[in-house]
C-alpha positions, 0 to 999 in steps of 0.5 A: 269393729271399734273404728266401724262403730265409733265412725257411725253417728249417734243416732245410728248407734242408738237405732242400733243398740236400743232394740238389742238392749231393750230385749235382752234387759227385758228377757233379764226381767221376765226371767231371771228377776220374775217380773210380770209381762207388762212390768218387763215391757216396761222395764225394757224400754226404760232400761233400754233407754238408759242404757242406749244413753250410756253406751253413747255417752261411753263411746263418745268418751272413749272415742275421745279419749283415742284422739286426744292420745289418752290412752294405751290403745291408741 
């Protein structure tokens, strides 16, 4: 699963995991935190956003990290 979603491109990656992020961070807000409707739209789309850019940054550097040998999982 890991060679799969390292071997995607980013912005396929990002197609993948912006919408999944953006709806479970805006469930987090209408839920759990009480935000209003239109306040967890909001909140879910930057969030979304924010988080799609770490989690490419995140597996940019792990992929990285396995083929310069950094790392115990090589």
């Amino acid at each position: 699963m890991r060679d799969w979603w390292e071997g995607l491109e980013q912005w396929k990656q990002a197609a993948i995991g912006f919408p999944v992020l953006g709806i479970f961070l805006f469930l987090m807000n209408y839920g759990p935190f009480a935000q209003p409707l239109g306040s967890s739209i909001i909140y879910g789309i930057i969030e979304g956003g924010l988080f799609t850019a770490f989690l490419l940054l995140a597996t940019a550097a792990e992929k990285s990290r396995r083929e310069d040998g950094g790392g115990p999982d090589n």
